[in-house]
C-alpha positions in Angstrom: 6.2 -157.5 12.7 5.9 -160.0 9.9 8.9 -160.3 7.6 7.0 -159.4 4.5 5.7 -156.4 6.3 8.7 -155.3 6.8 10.5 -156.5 3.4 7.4 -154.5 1.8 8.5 -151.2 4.0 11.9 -150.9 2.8 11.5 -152.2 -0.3 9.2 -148.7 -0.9 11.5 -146.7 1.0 14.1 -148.1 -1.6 12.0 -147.6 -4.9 11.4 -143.6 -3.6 15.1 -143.3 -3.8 16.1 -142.6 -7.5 13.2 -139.9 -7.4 15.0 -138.5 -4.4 18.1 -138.2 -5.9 16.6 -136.4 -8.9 14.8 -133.8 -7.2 18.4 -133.3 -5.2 20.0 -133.1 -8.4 17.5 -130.6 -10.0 18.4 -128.6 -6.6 21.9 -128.9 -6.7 22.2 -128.0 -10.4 23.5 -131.2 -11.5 21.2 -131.5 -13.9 24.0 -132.3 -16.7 23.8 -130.1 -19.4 20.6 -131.3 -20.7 18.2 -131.4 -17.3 15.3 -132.5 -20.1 17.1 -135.3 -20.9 18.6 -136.8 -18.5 15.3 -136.4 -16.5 13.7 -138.5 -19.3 16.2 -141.3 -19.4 16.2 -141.7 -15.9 12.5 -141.7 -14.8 12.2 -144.2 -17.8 15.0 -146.1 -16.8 13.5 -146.5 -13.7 9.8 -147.3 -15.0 11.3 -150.5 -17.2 13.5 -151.6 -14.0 10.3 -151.9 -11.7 8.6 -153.4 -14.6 10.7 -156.0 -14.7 11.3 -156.4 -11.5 7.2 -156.9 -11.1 7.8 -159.6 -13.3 10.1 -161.6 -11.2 7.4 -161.6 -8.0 5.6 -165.0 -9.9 8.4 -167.0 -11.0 10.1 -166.3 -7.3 7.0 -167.5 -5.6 6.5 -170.4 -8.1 10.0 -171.5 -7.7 10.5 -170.9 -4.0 7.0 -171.5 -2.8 7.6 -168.2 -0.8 3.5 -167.1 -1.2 4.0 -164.3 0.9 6.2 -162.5 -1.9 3.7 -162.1 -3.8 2.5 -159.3 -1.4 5.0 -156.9 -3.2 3.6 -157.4 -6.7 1.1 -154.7 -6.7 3.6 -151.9 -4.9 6.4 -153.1 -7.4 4.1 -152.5 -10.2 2.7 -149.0 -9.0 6.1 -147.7 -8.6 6.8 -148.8 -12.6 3.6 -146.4 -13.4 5.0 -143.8 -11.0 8.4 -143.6 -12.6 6.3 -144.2 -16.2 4.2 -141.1 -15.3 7.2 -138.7 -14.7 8.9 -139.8 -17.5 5.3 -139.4 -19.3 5.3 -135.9 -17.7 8.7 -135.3 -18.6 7.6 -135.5 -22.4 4.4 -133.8 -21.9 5.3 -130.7 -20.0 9.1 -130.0 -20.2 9.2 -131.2 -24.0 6.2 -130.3 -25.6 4.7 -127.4 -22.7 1.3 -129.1 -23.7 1.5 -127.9 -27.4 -1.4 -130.7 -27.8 -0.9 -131.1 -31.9 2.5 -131.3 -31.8 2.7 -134.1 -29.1 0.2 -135.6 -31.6 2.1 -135.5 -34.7 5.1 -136.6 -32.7 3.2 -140.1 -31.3 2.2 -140.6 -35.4 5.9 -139.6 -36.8 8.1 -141.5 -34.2 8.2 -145.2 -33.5 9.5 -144.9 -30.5 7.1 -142.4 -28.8 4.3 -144.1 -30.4 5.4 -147.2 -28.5 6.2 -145.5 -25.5 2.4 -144.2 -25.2 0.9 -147.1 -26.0 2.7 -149.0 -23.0 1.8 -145.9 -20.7 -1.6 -146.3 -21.4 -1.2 -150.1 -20.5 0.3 -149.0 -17.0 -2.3 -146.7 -16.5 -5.0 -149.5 -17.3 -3.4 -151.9 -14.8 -2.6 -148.9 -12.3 -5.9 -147.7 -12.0 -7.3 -151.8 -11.5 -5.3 -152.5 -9.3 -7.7 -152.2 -6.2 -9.6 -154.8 -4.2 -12.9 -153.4 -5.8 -11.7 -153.8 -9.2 -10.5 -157.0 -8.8 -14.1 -158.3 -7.4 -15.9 -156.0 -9.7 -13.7 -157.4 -13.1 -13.8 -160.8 -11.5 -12.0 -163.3 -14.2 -11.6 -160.2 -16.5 -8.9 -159.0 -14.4 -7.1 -161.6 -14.6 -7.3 -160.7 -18.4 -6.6 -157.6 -18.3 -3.6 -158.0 -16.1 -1.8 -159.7 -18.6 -1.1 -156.5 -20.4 2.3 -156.5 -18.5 3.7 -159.1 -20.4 3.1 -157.0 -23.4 3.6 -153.6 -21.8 7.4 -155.1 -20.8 7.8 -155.7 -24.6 6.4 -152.1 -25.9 8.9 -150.7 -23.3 11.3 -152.5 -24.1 11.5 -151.8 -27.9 10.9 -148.3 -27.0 14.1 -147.8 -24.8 15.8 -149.7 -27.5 14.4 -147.3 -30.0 14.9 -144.1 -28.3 18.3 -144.6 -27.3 19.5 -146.5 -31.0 22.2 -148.0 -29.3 22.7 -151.0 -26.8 23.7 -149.8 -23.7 24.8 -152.2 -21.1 22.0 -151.9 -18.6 19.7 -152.4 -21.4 21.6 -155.6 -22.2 20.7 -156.4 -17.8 17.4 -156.0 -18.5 16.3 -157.3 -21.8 18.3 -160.5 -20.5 16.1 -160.6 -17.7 12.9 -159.3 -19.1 13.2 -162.8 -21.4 14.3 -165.1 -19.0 11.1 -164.0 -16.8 9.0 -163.9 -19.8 9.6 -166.8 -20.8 9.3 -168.7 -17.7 5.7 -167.2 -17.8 5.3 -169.2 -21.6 7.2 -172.8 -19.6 4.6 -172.7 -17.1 1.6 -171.8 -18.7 2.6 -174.6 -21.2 3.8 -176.9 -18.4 0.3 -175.9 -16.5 -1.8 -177.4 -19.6 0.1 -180.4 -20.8 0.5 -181.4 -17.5 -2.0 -184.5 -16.5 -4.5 -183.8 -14.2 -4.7 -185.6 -10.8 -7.9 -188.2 -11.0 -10.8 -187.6 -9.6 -11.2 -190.1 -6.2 -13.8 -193.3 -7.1 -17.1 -193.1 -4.9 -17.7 -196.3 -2.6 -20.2 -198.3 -4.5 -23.0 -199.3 -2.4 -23.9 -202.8 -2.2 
């Protein structure tokens, strides 16, 4: 078995794990005293630590020349959405039991919701391209349209910040490393166009 094969299995044996120990939780009664919220922070914690965690698969190969790596990217990024859809759910069932104009007025009224939909509907976007067909059927508009991550990690982001109004250590983790990988992304794209181009080879001149 090649090694990313297997790196690849129990890396998504690992990423099913915090799921697992919520639905143990929710059996066990350990809910805490509010189940609806501590359902909701940890499904989105979960959803902006596999986000940025997606973003570290380029700079890795980049910097180790590892190409193999970048094998994981789409599973990383899937598992974000997962997590993003329960904590979506979350909102949309256990909060709102699908009063539709409520949930509405809430997404105008709040910041923070209104920032938290709008980077779900970026996941979703990227989720549901993310297949061989849509890459050769979007061809160079993919690549695009997959830079939505880089501003989906900001929206979600400034929504965690937002939604918990204070600055909780693991947020400080994460925004540290949501910049340092973001902004390796604006080094090389910058180092990519300034640097010189090789030349060209000069044809034999026939005599």
């Amino acid at each position: 078995m090649k090694p990313i094969v297997l790196l690849k299995r129990i890396i998504f044996a690992a990423a099913l794990i915090p799921a697992a120990a919520l639905v143990l939780d929710a059996f066990r009664g350990d809910l805490t005293a509010n189940p609806i919220e501590y359902i909701t922070h940890t499904t989105g914690d979960w959803a902006i630590r596999f986000l940025v965690i997606t973003l570290a698969v380029t700079p890795i190969r980049r910097i180790t020349g590892w190409n193999p790596v970048i094998r994981l990217r789409r599973m990383l990024g899937l598992f974000s959405f997962f997590y993003a859809t329960l904590h979506f759910l979350t909102w949309f069932v256990l909060d709102w039991f699908f009063d539709f104009r409520q949930m509405a007025d809430d997404i105008v009224m709040r910041p923070f919701i209104t920032l938290g939909m709008a980077t779900y509907v970026m996941l979703l976007a990227l989720a549901f391209t993310s297949t061989q067909n849509s890459i050769r059927r979007l061809g160079r508009k993919w690549t695009v349209l997959h830079r939505l991550i880089y501003v989906a990690a900001v929206t979600a982001l400034l929504h965690f910040w937002l939604a918990r109004k204070t600055v909780v250590p693991q947020f400080q983790v994460v925004l540290v490393a949501a910049i340092l990988l973001l902004g390796f992304r604006v080094w090389w794209a910058t180092r990519s166009r300034t640097q010189p181009r090789p030349a060209a080879p000069l044809k034999a001149v026939k005599m």
